[in-house]
LUMLUMDREN-2810 file (N, C-alpha, C; in Angstrom, 1 decimal):
<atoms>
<atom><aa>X</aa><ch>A</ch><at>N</at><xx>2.9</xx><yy>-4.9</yy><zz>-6.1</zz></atom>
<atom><aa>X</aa><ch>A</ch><at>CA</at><xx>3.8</xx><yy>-3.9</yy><zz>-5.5</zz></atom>
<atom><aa>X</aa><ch>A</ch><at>C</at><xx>3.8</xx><yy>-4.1</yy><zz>-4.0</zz></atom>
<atom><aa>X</aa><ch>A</ch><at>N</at><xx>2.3</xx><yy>-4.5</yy><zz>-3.8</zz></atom>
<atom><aa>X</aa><ch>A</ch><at>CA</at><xx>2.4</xx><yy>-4.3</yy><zz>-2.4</zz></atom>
<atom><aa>X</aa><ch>A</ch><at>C</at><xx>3.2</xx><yy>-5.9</yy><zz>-1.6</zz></atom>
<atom><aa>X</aa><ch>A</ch><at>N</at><xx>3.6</xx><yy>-6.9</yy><zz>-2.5</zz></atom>
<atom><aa>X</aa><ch>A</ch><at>CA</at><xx>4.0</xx><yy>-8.3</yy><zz>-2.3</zz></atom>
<atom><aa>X</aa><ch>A</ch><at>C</at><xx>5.6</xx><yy>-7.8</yy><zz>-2.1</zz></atom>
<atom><aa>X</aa><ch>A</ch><at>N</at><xx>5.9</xx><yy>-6.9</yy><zz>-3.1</zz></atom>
<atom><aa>X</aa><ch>A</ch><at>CA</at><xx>7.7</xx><yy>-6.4</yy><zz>-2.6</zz></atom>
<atom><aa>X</aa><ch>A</ch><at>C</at><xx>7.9</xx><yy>-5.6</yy><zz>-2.0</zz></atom>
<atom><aa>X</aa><ch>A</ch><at>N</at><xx>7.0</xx><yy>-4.7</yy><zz>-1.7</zz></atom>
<atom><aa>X</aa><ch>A</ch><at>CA</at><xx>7.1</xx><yy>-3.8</yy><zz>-0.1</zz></atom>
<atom><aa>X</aa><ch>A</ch><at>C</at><xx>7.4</xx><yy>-4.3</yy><zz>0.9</zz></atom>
<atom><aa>X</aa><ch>A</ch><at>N</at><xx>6.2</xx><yy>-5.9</yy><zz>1.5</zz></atom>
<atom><aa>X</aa><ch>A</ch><at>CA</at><xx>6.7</xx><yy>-6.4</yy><zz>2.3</zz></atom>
<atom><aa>X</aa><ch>A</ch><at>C</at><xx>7.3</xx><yy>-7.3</yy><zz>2.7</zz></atom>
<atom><aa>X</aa><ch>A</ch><at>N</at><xx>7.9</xx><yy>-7.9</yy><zz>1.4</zz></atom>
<atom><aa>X</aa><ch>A</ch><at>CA</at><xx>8.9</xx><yy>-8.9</yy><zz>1.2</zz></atom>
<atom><aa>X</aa><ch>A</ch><at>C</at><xx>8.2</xx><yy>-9.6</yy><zz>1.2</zz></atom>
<atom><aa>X</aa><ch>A</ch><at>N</at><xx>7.4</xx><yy>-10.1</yy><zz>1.0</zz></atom>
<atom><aa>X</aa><ch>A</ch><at>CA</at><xx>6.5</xx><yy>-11.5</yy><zz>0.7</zz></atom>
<atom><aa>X</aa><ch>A</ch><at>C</at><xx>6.9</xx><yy>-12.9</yy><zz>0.5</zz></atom>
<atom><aa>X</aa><ch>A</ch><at>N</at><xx>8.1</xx><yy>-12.7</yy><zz>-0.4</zz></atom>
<atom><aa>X</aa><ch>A</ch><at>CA</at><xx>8.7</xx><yy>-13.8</yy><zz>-0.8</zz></atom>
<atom><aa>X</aa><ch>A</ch><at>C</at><xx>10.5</xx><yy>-13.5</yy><zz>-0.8</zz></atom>
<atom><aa>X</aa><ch>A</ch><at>N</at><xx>10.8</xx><yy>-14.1</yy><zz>0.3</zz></atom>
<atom><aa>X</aa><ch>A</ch><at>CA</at><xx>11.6</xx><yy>-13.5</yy><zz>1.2</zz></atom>
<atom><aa>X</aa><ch>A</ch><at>C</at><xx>13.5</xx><yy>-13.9</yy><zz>0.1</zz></atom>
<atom><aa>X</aa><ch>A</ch><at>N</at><xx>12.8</xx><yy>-14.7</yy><zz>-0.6</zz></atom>
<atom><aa>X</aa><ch>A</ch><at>CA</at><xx>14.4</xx><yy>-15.4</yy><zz>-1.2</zz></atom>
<atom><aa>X</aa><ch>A</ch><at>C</at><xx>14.4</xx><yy>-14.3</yy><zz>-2.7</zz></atom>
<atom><aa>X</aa><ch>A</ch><at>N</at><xx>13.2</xx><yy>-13.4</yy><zz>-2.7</zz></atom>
<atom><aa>X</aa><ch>A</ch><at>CA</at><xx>13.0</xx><yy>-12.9</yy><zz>-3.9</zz></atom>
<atom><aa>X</aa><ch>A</ch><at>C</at><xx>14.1</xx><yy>-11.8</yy><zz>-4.0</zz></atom>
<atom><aa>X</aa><ch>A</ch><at>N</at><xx>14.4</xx><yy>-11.5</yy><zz>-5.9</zz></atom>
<atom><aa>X</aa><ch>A</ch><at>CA</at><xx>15.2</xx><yy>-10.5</yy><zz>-6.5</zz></atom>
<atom><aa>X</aa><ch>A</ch><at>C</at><xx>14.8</xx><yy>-9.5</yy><zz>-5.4</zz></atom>
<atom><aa>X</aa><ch>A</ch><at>N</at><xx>14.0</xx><yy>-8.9</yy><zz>-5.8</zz></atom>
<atom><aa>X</aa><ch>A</ch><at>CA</at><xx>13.3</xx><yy>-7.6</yy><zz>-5.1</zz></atom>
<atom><aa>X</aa><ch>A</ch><at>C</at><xx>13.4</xx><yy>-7.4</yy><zz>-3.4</zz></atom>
<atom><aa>X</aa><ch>A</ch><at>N</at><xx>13.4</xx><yy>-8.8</yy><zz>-2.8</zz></atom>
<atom><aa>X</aa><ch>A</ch><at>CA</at><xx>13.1</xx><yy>-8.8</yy><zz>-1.0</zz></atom>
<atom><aa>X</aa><ch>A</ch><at>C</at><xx>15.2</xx><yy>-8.3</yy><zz>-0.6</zz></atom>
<atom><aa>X</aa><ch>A</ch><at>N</at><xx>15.5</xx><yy>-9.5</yy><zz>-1.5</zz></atom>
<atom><aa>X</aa><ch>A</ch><at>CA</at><xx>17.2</xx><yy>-9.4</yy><zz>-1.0</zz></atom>
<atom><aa>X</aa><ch>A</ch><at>C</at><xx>18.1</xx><yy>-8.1</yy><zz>-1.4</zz></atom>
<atom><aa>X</aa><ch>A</ch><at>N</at><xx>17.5</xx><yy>-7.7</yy><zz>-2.7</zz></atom>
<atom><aa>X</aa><ch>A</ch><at>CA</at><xx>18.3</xx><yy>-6.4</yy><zz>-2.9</zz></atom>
<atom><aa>X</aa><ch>A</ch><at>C</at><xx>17.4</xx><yy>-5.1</yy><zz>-2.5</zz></atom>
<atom><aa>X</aa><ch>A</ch><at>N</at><xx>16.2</xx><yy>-5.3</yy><zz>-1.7</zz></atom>
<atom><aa>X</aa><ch>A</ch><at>CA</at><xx>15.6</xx><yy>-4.2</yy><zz>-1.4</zz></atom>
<atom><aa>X</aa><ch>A</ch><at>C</at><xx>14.6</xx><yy>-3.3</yy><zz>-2.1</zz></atom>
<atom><aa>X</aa><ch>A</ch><at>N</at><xx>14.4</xx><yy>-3.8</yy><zz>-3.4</zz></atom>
<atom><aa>X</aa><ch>A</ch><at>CA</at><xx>13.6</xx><yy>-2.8</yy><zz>-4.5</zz></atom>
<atom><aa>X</aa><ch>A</ch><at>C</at><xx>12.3</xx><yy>-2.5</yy><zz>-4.3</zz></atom>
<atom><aa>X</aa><ch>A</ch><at>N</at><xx>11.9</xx><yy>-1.7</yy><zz>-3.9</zz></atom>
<atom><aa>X</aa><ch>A</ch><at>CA</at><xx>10.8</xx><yy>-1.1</yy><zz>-3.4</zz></atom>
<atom><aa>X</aa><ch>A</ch><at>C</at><xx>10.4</xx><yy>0.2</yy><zz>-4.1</zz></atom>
<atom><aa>X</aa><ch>A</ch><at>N</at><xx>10.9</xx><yy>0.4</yy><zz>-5.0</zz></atom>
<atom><aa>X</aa><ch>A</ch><at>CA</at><xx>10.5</xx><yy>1.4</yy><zz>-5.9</zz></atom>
<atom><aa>X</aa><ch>A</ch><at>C</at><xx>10.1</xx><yy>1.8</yy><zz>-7.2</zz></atom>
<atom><aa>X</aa><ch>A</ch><at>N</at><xx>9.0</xx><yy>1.8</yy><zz>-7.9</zz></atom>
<atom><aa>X</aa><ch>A</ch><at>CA</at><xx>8.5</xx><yy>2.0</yy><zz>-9.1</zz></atom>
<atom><aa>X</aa><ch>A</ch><at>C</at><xx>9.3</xx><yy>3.3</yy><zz>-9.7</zz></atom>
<atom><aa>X</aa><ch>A</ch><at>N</at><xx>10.3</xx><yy>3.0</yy><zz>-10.9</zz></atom>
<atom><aa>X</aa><ch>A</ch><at>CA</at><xx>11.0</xx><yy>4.0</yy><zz>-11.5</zz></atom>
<atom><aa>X</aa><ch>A</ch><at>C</at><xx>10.0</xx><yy>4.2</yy><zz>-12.9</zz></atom>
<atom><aa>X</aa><ch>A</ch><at>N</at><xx>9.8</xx><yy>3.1</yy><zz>-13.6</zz></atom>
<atom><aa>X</aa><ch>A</ch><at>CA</at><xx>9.5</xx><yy>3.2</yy><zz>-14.9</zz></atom>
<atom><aa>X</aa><ch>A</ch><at>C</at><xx>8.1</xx><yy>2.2</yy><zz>-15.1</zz></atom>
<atom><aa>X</aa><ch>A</ch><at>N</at><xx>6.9</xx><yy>2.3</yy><zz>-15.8</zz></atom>
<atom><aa>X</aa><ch>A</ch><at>CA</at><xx>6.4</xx><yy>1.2</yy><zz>-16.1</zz></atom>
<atom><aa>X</aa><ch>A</ch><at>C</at><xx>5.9</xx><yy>1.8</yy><zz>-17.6</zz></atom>
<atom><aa>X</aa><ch>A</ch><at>N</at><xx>5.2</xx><yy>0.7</yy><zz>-18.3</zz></atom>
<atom><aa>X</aa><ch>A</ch><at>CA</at><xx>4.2</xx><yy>0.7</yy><zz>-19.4</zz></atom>
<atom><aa>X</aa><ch>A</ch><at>C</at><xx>3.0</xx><yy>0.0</yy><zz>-19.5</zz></atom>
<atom><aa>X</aa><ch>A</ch><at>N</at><xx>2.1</xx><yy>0.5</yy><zz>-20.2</zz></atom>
<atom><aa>X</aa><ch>A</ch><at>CA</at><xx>0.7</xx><yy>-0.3</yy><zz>-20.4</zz></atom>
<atom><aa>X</aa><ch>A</ch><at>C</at><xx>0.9</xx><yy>-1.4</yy><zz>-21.8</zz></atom>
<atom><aa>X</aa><ch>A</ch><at>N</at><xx>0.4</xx><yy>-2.9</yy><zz>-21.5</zz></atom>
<atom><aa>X</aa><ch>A</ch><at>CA</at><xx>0.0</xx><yy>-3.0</yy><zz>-22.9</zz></atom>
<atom><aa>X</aa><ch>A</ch><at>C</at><xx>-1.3</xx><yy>-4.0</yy><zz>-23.2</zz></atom>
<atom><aa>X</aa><ch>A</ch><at>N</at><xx>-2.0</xx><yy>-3.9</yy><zz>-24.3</zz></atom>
<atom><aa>X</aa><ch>A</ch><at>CA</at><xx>-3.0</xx><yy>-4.3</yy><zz>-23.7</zz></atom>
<atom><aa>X</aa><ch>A</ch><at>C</at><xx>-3.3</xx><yy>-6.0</yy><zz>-23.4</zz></atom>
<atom><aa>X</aa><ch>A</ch><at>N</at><xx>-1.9</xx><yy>-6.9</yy><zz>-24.0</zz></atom>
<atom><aa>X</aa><ch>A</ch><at>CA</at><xx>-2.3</xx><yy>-8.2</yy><zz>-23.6</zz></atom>
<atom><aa>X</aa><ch>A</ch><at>C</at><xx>-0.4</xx><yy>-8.3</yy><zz>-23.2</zz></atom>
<atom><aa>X</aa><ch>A</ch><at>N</at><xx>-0.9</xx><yy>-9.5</yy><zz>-22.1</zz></atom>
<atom><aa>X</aa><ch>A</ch><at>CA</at><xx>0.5</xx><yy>-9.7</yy><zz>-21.6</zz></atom>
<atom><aa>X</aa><ch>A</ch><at>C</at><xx>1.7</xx><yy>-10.6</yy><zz>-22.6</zz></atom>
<atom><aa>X</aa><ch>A</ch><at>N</at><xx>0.9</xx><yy>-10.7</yy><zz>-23.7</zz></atom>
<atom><aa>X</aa><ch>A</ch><at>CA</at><xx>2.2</xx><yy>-11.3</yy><zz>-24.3</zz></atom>
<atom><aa>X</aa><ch>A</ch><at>C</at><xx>2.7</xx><yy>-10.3</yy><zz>-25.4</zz></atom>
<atom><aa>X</aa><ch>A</ch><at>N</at><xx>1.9</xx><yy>-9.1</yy><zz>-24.9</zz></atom>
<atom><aa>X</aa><ch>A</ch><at>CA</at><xx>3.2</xx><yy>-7.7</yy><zz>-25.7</zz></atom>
<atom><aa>X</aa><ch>A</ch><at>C</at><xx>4.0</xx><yy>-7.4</yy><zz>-24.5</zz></atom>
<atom><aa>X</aa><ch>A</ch><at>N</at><xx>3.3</xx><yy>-7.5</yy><zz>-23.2</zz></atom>
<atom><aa>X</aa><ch>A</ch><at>CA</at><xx>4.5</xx><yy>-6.9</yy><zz>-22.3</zz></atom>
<atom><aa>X</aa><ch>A</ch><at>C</at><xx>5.3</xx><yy>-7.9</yy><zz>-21.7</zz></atom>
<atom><aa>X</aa><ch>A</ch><at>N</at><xx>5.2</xx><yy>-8.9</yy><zz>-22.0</zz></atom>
<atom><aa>X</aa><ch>A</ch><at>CA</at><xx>6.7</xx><yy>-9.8</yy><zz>-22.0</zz></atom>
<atom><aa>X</aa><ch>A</ch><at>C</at><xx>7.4</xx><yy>-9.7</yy><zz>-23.2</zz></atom>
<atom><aa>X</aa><ch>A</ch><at>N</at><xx>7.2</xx><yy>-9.6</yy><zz>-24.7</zz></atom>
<atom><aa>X</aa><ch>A</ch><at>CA</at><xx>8.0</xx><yy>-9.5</yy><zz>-25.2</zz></atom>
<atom><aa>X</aa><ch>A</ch><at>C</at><xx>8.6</xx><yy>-8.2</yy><zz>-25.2</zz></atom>
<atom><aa>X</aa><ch>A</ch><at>N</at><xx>8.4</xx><yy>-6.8</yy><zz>-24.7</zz></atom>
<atom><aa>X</aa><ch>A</ch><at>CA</at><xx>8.7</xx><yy>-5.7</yy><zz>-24.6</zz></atom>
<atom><aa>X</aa><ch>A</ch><at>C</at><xx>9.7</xx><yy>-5.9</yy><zz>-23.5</zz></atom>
<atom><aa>X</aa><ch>A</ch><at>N</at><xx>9.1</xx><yy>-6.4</yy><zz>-21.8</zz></atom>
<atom><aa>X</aa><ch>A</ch><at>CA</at><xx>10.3</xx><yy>-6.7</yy><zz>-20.8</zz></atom>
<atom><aa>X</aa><ch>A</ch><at>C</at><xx>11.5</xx><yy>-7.6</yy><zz>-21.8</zz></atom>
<atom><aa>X</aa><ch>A</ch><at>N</at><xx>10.9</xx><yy>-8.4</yy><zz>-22.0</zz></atom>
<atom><aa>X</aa><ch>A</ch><at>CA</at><xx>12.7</xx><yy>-9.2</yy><zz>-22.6</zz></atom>
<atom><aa>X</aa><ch>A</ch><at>C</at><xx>13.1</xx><yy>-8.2</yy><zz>-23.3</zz></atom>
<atom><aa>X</aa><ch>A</ch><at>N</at><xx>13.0</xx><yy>-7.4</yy><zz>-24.5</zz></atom>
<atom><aa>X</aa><ch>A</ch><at>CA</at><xx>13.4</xx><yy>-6.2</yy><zz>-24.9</zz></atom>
<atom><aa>X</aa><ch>A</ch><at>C</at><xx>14.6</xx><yy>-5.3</yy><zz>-24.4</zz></atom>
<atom><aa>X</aa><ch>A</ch><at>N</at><xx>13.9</xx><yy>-4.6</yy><zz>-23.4</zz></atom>
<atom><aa>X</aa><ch>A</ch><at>CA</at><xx>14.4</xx><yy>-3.9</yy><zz>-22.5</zz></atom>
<atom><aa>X</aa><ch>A</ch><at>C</at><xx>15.2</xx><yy>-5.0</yy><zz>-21.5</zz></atom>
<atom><aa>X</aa><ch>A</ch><at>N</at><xx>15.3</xx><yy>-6.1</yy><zz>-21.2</zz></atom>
<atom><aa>X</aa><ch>A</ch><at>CA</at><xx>16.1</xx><yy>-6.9</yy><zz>-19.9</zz></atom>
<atom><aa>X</aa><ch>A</ch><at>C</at><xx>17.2</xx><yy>-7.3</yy><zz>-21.4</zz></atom>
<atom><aa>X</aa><ch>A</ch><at>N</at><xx>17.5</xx><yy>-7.3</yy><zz>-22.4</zz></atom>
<atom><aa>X</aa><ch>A</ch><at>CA</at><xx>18.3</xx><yy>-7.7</yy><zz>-22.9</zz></atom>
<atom><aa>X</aa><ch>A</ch><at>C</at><xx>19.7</xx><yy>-6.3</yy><zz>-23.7</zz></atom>
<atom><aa>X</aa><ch>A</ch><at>N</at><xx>18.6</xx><yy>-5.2</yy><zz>-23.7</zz></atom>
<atom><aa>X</aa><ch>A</ch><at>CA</at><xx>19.0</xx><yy>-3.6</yy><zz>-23.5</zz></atom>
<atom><aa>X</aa><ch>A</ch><at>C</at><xx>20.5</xx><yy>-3.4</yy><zz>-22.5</zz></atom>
<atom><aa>X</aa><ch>A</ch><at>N</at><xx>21.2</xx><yy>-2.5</yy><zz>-23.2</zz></atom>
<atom><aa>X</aa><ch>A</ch><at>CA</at><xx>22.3</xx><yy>-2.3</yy><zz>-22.3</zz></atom>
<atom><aa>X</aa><ch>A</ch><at>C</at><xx>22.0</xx><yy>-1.0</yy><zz>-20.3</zz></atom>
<atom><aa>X</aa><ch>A</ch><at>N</at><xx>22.4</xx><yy>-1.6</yy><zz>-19.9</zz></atom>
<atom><aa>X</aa><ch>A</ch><at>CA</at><xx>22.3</xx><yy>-0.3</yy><zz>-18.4</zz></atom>
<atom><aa>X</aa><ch>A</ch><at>C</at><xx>21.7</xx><yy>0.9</yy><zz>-18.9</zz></atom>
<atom><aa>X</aa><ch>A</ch><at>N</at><xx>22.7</xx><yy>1.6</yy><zz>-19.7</zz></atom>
<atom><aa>X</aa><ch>A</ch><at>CA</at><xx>22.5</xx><yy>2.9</yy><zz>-20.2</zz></atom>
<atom><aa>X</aa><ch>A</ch><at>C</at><xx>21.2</xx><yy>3.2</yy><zz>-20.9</zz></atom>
<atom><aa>X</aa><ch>A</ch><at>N</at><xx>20.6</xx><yy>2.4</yy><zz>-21.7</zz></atom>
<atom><aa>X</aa><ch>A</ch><at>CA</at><xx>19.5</xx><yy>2.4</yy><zz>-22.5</zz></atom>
<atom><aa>X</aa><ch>A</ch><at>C</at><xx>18.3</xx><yy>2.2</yy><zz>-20.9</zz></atom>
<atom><aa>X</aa><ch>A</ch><at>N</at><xx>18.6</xx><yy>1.5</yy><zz>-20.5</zz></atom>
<atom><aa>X</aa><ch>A</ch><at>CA</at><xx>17.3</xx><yy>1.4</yy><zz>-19.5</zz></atom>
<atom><aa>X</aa><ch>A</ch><at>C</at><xx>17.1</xx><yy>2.5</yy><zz>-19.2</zz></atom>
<atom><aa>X</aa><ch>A</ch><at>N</at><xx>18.8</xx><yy>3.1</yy><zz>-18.2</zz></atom>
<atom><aa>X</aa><ch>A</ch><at>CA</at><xx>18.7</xx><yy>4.3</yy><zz>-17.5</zz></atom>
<atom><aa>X</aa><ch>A</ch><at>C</at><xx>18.1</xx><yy>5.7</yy><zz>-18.5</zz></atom>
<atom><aa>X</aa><ch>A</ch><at>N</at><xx>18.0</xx><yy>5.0</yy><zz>-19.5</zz></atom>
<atom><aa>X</aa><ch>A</ch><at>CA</at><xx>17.3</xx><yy>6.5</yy><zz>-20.7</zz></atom>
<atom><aa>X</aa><ch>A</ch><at>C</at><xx>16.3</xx><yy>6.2</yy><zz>-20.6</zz></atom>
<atom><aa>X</aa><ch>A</ch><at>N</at><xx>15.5</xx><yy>5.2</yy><zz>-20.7</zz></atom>
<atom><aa>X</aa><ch>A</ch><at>CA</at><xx>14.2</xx><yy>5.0</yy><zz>-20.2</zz></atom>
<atom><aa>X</aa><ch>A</ch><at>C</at><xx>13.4</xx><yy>5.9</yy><zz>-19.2</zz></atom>
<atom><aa>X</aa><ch>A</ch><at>N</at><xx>14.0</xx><yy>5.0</yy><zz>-18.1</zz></atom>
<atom><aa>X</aa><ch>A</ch><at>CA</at><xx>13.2</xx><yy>5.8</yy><zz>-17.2</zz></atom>
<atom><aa>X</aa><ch>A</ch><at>C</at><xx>13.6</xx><yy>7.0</yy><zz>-17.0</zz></atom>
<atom><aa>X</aa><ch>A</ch><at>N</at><xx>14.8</xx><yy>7.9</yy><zz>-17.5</zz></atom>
<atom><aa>X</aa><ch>A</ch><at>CA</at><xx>14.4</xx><yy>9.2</yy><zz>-17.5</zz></atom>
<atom><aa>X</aa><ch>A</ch><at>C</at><xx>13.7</xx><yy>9.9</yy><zz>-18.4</zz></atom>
<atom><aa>X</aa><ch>A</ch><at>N</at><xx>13.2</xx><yy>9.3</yy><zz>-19.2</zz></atom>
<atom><aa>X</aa><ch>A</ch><at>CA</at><xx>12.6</xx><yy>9.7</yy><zz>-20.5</zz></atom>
<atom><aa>X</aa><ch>A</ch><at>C</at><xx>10.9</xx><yy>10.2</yy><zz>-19.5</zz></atom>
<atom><aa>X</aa><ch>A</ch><at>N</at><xx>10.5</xx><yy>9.6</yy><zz>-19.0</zz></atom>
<atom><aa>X</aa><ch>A</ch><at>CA</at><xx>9.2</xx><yy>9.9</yy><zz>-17.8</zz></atom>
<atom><aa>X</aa><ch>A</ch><at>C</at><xx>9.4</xx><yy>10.1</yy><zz>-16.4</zz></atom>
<atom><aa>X</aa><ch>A</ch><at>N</at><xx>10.7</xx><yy>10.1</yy><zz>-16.5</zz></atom>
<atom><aa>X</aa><ch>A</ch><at>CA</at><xx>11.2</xx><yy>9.9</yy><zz>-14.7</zz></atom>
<atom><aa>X</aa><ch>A</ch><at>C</at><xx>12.1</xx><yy>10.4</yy><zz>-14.2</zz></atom>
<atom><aa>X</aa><ch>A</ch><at>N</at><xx>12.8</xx><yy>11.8</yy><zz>-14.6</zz></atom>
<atom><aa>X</aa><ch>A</ch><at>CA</at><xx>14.0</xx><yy>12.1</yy><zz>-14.2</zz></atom>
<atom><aa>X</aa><ch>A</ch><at>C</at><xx>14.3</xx><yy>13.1</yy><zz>-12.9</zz></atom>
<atom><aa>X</aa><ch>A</ch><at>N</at><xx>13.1</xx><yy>12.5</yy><zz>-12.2</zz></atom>
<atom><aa>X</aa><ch>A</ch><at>CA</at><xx>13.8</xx><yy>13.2</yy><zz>-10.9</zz></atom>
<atom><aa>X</aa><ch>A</ch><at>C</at><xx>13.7</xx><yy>12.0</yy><zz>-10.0</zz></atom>
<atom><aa>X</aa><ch>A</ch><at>N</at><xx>13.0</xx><yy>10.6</yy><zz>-10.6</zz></atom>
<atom><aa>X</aa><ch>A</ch><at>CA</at><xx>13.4</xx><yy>9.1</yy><zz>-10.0</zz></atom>
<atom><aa>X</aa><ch>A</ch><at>C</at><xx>12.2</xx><yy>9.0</yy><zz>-8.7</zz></atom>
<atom><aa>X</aa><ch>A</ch><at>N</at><xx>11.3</xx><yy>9.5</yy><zz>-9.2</zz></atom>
<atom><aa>X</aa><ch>A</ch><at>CA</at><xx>10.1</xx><yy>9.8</yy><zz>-7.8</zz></atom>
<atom><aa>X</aa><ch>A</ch><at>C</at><xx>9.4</xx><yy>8.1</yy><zz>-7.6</zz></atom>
<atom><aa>X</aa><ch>A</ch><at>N</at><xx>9.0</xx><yy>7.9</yy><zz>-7.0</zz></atom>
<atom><aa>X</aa><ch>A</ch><at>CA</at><xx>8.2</xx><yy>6.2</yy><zz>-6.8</zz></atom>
<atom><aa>X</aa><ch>A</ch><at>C</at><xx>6.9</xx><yy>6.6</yy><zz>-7.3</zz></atom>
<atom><aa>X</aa><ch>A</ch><at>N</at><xx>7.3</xx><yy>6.1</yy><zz>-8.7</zz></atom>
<atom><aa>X</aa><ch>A</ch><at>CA</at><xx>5.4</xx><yy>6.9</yy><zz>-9.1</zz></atom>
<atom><aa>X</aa><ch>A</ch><at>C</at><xx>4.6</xx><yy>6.2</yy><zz>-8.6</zz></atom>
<atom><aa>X</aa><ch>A</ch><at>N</at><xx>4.6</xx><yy>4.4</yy><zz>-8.4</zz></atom>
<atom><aa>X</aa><ch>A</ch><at>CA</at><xx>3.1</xx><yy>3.6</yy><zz>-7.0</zz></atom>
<atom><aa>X</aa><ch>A</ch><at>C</at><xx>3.1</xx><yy>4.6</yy><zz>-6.7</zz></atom>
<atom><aa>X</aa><ch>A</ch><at>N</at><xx>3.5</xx><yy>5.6</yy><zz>-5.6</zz></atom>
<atom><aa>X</aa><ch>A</ch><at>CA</at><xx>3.0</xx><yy>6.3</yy><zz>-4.4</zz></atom>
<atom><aa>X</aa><ch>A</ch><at>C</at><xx>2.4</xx><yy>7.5</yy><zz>-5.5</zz></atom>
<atom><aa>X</aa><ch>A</ch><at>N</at><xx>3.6</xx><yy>8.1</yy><zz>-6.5</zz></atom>
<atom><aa>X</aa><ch>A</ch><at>CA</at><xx>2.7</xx><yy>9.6</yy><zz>-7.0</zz></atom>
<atom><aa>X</aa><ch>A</ch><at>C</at><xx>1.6</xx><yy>9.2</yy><zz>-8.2</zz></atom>
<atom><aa>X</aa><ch>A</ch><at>N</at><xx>1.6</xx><yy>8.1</yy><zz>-8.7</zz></atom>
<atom><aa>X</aa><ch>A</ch><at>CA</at><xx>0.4</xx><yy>8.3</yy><zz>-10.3</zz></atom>
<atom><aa>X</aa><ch>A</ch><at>C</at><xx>-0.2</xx><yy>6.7</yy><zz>-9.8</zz></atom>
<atom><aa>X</aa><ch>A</ch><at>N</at><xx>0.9</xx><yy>5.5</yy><zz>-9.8</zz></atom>
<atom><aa>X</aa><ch>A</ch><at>CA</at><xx>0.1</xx><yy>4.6</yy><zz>-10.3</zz></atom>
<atom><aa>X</aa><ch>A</ch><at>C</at><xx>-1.1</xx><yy>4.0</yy><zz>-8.9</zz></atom>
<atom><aa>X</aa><ch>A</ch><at>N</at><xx>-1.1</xx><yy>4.4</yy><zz>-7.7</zz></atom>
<atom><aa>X</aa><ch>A</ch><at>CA</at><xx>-1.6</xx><yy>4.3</yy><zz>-6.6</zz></atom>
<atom><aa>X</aa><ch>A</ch><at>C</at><xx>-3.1</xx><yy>5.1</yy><zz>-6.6</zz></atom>
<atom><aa>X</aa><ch>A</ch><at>N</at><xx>-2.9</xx><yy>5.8</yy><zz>-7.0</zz></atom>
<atom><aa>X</aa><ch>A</ch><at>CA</at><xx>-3.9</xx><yy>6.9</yy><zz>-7.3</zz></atom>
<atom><aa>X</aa><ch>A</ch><at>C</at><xx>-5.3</xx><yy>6.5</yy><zz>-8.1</zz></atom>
<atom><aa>X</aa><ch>A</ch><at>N</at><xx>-4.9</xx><yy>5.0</yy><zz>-8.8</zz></atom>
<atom><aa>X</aa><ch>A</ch><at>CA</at><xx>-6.0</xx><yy>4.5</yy><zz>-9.8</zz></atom>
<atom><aa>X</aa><ch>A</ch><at>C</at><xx>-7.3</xx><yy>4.1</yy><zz>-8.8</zz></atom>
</atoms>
């Protein structure tokens, strides 16, 4: 998180469009459930995401700063 706060990698998705904000995440316990879960969700229509993260998130707060920072 803290690599696309400060742009770290300057030609990056995240540096050029600005995304600096944690809307939604998940735990799982090996990374090859949470890649098949992201492609999941990255192949999900707009509207389905945006139910996502309101489903834990619907006032859109940067949880890094409110929950996941806090570890």
């Amino acid at each position: 998180m803290q690599q696309h706060r400060n742009k770290i990698f300057r030609e990056s998705f995240t540096a050029k469009y600005n995304v600096i904000k944690l809307l939604y995440y998940e735990f799982y316990p090996t990374i090859t459930e949470a890649i098949l879960v992201e492609k999941k969700i990255k192949a999900g229509s707009r509207k389905r995401k945006w139910q996502l993260i309101n489903s834990i998130n619907p006032a859109l707060d940067d949880l890094w700063e409110k929950e996941v920072c806090k570890w």
